[in-house]
C-alpha positions as CSV (number, residue, x, y, z in Angstrom):
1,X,17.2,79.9,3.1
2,X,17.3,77.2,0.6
3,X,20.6,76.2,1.5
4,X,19.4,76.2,4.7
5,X,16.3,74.0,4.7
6,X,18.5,71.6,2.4
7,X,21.2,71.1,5.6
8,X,18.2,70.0,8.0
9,X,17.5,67.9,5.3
10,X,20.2,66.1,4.9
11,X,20.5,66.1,9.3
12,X,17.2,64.3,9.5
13,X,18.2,61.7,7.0
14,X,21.4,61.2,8.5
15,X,20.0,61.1,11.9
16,X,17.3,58.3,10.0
17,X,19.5,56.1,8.7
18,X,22.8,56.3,11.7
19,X,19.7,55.2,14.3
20,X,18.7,52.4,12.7
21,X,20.1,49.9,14.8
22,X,19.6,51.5,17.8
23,X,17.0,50.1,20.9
24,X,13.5,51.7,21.0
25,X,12.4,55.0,22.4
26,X,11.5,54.5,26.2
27,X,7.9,55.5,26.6
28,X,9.3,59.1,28.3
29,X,11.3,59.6,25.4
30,X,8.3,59.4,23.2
31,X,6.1,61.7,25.8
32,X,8.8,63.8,25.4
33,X,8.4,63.6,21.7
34,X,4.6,64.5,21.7
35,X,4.4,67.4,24.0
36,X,6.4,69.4,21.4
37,X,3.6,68.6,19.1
38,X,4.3,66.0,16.4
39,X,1.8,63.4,17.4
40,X,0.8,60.8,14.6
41,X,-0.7,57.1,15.3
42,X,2.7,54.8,16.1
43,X,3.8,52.0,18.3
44,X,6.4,53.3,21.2
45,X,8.2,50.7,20.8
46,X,10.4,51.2,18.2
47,X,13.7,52.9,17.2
48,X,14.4,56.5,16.8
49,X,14.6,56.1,13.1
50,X,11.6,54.8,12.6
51,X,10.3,57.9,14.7
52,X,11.9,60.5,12.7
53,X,10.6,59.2,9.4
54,X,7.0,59.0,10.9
55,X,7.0,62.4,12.3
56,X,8.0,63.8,8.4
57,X,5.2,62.0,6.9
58,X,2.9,63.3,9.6
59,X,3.9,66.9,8.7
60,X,3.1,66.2,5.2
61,X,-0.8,66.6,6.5
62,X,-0.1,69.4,8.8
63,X,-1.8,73.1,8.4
64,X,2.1,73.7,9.7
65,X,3.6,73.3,6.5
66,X,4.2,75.9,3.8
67,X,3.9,74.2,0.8
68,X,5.9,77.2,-1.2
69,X,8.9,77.3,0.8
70,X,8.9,73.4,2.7
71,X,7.2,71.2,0.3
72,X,10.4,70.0,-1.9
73,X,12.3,69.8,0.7
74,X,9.9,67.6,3.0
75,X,9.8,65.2,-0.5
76,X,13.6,65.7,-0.6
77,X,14.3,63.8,2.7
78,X,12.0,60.6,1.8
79,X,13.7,60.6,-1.9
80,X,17.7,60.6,0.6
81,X,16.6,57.9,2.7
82,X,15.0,55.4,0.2
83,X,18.0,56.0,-1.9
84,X,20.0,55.1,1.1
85,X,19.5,51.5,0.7
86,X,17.4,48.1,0.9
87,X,16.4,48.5,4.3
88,X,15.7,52.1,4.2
89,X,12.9,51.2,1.2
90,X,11.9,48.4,3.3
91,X,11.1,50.7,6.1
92,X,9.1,52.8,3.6
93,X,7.2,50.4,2.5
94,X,6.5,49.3,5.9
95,X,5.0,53.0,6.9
96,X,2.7,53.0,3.7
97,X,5.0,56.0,2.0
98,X,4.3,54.6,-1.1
99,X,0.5,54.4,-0.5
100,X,0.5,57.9,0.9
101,X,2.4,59.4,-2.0
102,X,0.0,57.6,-4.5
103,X,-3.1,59.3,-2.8
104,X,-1.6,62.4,-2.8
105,X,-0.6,63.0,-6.6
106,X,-3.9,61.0,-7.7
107,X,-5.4,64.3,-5.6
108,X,-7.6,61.7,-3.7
109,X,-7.5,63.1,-0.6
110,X,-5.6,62.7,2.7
111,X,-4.4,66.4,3.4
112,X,-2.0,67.0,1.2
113,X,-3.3,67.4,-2.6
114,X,-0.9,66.9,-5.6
115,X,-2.1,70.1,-7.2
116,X,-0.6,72.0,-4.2
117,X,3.1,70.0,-5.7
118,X,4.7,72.1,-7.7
119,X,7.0,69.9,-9.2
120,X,5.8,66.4,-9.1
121,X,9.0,65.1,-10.0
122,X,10.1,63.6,-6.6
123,X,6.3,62.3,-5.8
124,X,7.0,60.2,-9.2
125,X,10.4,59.3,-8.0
126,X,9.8,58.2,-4.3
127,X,6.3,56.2,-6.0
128,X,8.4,54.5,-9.1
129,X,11.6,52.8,-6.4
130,X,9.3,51.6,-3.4
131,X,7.0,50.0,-5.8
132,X,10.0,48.7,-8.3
133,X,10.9,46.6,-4.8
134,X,7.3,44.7,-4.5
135,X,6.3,41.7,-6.9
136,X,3.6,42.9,-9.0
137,X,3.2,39.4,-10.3
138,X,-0.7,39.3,-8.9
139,X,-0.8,42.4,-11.6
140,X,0.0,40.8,-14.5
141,X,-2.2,39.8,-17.1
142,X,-1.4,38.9,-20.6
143,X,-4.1,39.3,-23.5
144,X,-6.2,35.8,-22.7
145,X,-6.5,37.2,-18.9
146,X,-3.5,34.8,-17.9
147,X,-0.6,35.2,-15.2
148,X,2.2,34.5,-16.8
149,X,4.7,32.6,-15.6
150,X,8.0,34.5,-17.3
151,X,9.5,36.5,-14.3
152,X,10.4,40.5,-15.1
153,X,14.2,41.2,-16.1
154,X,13.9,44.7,-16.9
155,X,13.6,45.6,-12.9
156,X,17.4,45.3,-11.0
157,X,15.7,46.3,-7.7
158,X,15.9,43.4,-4.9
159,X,12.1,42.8,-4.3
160,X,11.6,43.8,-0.8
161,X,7.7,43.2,0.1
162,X,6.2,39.5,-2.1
163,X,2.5,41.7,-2.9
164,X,1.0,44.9,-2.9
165,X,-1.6,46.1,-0.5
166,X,-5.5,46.4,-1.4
167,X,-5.2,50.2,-0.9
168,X,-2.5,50.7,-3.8
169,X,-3.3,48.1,-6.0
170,X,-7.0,49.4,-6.3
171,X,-5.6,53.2,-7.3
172,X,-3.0,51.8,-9.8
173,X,-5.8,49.9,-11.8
174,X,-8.4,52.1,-11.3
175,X,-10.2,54.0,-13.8
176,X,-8.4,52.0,-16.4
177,X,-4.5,52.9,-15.2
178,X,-4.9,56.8,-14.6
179,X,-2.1,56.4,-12.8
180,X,0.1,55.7,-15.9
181,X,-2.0,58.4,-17.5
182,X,-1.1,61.5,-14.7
183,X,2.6,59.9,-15.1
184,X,3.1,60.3,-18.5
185,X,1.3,63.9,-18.3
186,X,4.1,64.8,-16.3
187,X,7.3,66.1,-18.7
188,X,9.6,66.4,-15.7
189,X,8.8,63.2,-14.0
190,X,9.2,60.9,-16.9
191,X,13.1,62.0,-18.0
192,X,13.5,60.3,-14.8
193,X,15.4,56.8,-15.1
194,X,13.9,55.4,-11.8
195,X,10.4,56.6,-13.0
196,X,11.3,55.1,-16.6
197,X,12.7,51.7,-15.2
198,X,8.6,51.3,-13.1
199,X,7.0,52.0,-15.9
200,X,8.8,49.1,-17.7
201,X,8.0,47.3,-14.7
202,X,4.7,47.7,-14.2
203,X,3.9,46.9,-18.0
204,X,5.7,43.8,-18.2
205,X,3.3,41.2,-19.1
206,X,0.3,43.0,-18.8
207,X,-1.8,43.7,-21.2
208,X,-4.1,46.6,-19.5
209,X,-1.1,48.6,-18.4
210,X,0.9,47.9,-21.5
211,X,-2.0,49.2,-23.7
212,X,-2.8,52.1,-21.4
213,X,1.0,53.4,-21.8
214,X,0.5,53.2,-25.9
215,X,-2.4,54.8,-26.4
216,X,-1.8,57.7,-23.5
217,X,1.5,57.9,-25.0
218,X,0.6,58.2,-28.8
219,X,-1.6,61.3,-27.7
220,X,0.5,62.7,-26.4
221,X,2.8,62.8,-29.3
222,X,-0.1,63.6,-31.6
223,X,-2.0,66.9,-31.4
224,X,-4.6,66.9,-30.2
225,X,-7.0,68.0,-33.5
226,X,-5.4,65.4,-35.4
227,X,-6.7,62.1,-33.2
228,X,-9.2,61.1,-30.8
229,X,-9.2,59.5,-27.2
């Protein structure tokens, strides 16, 4: 059955990505849509594509889903399709993914809860690319509380979206970076080079982030009778 699930998989990104350019759904289409069930806030007009990624993210907060047998795979098809290309992460971005997939492994709510995730690994992923393409500049601050001016080099991701939303930004800083924290807890998230290449990112030239990956770090390297935190 695994097999299985991965093939639809690997349809509904196809289907995704080939009806792109198409022209919107026609208001029956998308009654048509809704009477089998997926129903989730969205403008009609707009392409099929942008449909059949909406409806997977609305699943995600479904009683529908069985989180043993469907959850990887539903995480599977957003990891396909933002690694499809530019526009594809664009999209994402546009749809709040990234802000949805934040809440969900910082178990603040929404539905889904990140302790119901086996393996966290593609959360991480999915997180680490669609926030590698917005400028985190507004982020930054060095040691005298300064924006620098010195642009990052260590990101090779075209920057798709010039600031992050309130929403985002607010769970990335809060309680002192726990974000960074619950990613470096994670041994099968961090061997990951997207994963590795945002963390970079998000530290460059700021101070807060930069000393809340050394410290969470060393800790983790230390046992935990021989230091404090």
């Amino acid at each position: 059955m695994a097999d299985v699930r991965a093939s639809f998989a690997n349809i509904i990104v196809t289907l995704a990505k080939l009806s792109e350019p198409d022209p919107p759904l026609s208001l029956s289409e998308l009654n048509a849509w809704s009477n089998e069930g997926f129903s989730y806030s969205m403008d009609h007009v707009t392409s099929l594509s942008l449909h059949v990624i909406s409806g997977c993210l609305a699943v995600l907060n479904t009683p529908r889903l069985d989180f043993n047998k469907n959850m990887q795979q539903l995480l599977h098809v957003f990891y396909c399709y933002m690694k499809s290309g530019a526009a594809e992460r664009k999209q994402l971005l546009n749809l709040g993914v990234h802000t949805c997939f934040t809440r969900v492994l910082l178990d603040l709510g929404g539905g889904l809860r990140g302790g119901q995730c086996s393996d966290t690994s593609t959360l991480h992923c999915v997180i680490a690319v669609l926030l590698s393409s917005v400028d985190l500049g507004e982020m930054r601050l060095t040691s005298n509380g300064e924006q620098p001016d010195s642009p990052c080099h260590l990101n090779n991701l075209p920057i798709l979206c010039g600031s992050l939303d309130i929403e985002t930004k607010q769970m990335l800083l809060s309680d002192n970076y726990s974000y960074i924290r619950r990613l470096l807890e994670d041994s099968t998230a961090i061997g990951h080079d997207e994963v590795v290449v945002f963390l970079k990112y998000l530290c460059w030239e700021n101070a807060r982030a930069s000393k809340r990956s050394f410290t969470r770090g060393v800790v983790l390297c230390i046992p935990s009778s021989q230091c404090r935190y």
